[in-house]
N, C-alpha and C positions, 0 to 999 in steps of 0.2 A: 460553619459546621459541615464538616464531612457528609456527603448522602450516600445511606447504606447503599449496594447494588446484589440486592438478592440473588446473582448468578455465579457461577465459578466455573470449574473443568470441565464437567458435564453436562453442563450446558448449551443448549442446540440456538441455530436461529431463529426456531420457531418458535423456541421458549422467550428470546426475547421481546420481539415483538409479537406475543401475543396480546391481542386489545388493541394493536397501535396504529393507530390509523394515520394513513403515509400518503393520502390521495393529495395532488395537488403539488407533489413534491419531487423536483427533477433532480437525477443519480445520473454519473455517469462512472462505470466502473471497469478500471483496466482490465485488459486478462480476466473480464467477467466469462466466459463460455467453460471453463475447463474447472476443474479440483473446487475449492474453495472459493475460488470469485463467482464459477454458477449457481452455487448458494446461495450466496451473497444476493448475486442477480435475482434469484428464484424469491429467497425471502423479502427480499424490500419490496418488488414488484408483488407478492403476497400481500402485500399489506396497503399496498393501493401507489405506491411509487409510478414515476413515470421512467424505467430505465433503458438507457444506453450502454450497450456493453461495446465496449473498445475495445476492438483484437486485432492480433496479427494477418489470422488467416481466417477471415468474415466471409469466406466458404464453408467453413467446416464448424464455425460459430452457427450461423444460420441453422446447420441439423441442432445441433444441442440447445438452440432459442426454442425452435419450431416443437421440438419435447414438453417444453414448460409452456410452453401455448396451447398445447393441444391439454396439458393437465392443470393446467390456468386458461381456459379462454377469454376473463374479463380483462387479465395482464397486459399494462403496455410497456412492450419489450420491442427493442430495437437494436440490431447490429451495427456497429458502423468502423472502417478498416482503422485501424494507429497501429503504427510499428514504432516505437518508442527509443529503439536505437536509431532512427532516420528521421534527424530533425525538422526533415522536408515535412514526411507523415503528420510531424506532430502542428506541423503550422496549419498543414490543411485540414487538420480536424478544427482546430482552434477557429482557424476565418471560418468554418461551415457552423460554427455553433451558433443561435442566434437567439439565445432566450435566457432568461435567470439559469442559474443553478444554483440548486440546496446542498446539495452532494457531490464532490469528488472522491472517492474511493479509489485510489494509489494501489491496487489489487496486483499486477501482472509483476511478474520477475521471474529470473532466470538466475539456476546453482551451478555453481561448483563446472564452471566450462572444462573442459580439463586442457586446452591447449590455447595461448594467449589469441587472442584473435582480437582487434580494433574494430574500430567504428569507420567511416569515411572521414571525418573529423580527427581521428590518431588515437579515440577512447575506449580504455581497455574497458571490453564487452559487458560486462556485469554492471561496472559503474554507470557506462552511458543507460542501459535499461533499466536499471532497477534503480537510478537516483536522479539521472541528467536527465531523462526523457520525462517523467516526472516533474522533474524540478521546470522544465520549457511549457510541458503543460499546465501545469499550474498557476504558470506566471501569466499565460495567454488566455487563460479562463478565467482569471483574478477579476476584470470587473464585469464579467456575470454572475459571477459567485458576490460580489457586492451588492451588488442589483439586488439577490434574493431574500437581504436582511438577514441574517441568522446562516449562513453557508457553513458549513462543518467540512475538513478535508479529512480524510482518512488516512493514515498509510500505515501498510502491511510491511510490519518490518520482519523480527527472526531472531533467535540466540542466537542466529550471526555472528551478529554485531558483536559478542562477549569473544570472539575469534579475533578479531583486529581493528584497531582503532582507523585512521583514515590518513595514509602515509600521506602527508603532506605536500613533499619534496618530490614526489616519484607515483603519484596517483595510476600513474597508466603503465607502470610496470617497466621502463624504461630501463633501470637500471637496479632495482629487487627482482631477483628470483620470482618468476611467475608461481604461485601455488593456486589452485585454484581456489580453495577454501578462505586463503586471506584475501583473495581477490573479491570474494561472496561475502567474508565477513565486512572489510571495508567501505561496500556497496550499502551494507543496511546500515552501520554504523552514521553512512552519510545520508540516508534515508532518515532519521530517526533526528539528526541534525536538524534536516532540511521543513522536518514537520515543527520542530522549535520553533527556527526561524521563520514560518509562515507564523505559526503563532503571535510571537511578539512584531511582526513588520506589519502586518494585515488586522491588528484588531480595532484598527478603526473603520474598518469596513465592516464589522461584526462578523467576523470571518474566524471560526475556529478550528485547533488544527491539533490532532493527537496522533498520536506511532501503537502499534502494538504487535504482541508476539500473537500465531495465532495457534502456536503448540507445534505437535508433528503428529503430522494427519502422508498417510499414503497416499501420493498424486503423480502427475506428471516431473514434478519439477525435481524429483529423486532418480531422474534419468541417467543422468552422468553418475551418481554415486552408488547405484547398482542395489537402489532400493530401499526404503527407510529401515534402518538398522536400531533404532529407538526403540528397548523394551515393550512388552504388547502392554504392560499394565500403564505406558507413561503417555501410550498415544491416543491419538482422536480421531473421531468418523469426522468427516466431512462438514455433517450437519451442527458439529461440538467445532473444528476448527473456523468456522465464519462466525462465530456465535459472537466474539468480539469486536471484530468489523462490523456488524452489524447492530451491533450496542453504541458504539461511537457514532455509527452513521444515522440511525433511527430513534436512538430511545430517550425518550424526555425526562430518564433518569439523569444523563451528562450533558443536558443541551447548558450552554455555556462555559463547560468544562472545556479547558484550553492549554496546549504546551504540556503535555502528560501523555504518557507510555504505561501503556497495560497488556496485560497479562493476564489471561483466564478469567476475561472481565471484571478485574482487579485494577488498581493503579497499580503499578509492580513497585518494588524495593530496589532502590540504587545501592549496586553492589562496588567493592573496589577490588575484584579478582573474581575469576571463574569460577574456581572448585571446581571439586571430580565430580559434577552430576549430579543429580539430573539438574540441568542448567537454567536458574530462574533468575529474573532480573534485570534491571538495565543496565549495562557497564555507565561508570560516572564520567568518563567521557563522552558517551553518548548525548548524553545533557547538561554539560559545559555552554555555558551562554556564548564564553568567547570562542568555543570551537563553531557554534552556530553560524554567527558572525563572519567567522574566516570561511565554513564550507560556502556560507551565502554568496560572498565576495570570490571566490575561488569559480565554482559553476556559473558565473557570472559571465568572468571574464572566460571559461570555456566556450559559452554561448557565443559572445563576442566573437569570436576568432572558430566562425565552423564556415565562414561564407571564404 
């Protein structure tokens, strides 16, 4: 039987776990310091978490931690550097971790680049951060997230993904016309795969793994596209867009809920076409077992071949 989830659109992170006691329980959350991930950060560690936020620039995370400490001082909050397009980054975080994790929260990503720009590896820029970098971390945390009996992986996907499926042949723009929007949508598209396939590869470590949209909320990551252009009545504070990640990562409403994409702390509707708007949904590509599969085996053999 289905378990009701008494939250929806306007719903904050503090409404979610309100009551929920999260002591004892280790987060580590990408692109936690900025928009919706220091929410994220802010509310779990609210609730007695022990969090890691993983960033780029762990300069300038450090002010925005050292905020939520001074308005939390029992918080245990911690910075630590990942740059997720640099596979280097992501191994050194990986060997420095040394304890269970409860939580992986897939937080951080980058829109809409507007000029093709690679990785050192040859990976067009959005896929390596927002799915590959991800997908190396994941795999490198996989058995402390075993260790913790019950690990929940999160990831922040996007209506993206309703933009383009995941060119198969030509991932890294090689020979399609670079756009940057399909380049953003195919990222989450393999985002939202890639939490599939954690799902059904991992659950016998009791490791579960969900995707979700987290609306459009005004942040950083509308840089390139010159500012969220999204209706005022369709969009979200801050504290309403983490409201979902932080249902998946915290709440003992969905604990053993696994391989599912949500949407305004719903399970969302698998669609088969976009529509003109306002864009809800998961494309059915998106959650194709066998696309899962191929993304699996695909960033695989990327990984293989970055030395």
């Amino acid at each position: 039987m289905k378990t009701a989830i008494p939250f929806g659109f306007t719903s904050t992170a503090a409404d979610i776990l309100d009551g929920v006691d999260l002591t004892g329980q280790t987060v580590v959350v990408t692109g936690g310091a900025a928009g919706i991930g220091l929410e994220t950060s802010r509310a779990l560690a609210a609730a007695g978490a022990d969090v890691t936020v993983a960033v780029r620039r762990p300069d300038e995370a450090e002010r925005a931690v050292a905020e939520l400490r001074r308005a939390m001082p029992q918080a245990r909050l911690r910075v630590s550097s990942l740059d997720l397009a640099d596979l280097s980054s992501v191994q050194r975080f990986v060997e420095s971790w040394d304890r269970p994790l409860n939580v992986l929260v897939n937080n951080a990503g980058i829109m809409a680049v507007p000029d093709l720009q690679r990785t050192a590896e040859g990976r067009e820029i959005q896929f390596a951060t927002n799915c590959l970098g991800h997908f190396a971390l994941a795999l490198g945390l996989r058995p402390h997230l075993a260790k913790a009996n019950g690990a929940r992986v999160v990831t922040v996907a996007s209506t993206g993904s309703l933009f383009a499926p995941v060119f198969w042949d030509d991932p890294d723009f090689r020979f399609i016309p670079y756009d940057p929007l399909l380049a953003y949508g195919q990222s989450k598209t393999a985002c939202v795969l890639m939490s599939l396939g954690i799902a059904r590869r991992w659950e016998g470590d009791g490791i579960v793994s969900n995707a979700l949209n987290p609306g459009a909320i005004a942040t950083g990551l509308q840089k390139y596209t010159g500012g969220l252009r999204t209706p005022e009545h369709l969009r979200k504070t801050v504290e309403q867009g983490a409201a979902t990640s932080v249902l998946l990562a915290g709440s003992p409403l969905v604990a053993g809920l696994s391989g599912r994409y949500f949407d305004d702390c719903q399970e969302a509707a698998v669609v088969d076409e976009r529509g003109p708007g306002p864009f809800k949904g998961v494309a059915r590509y998106a959650v194709d077992e066998e696309s899962a599969v191929r993304l699996w085996d695909m960033a695989m053999r990327m990984l293989s071949r970055r030395n």
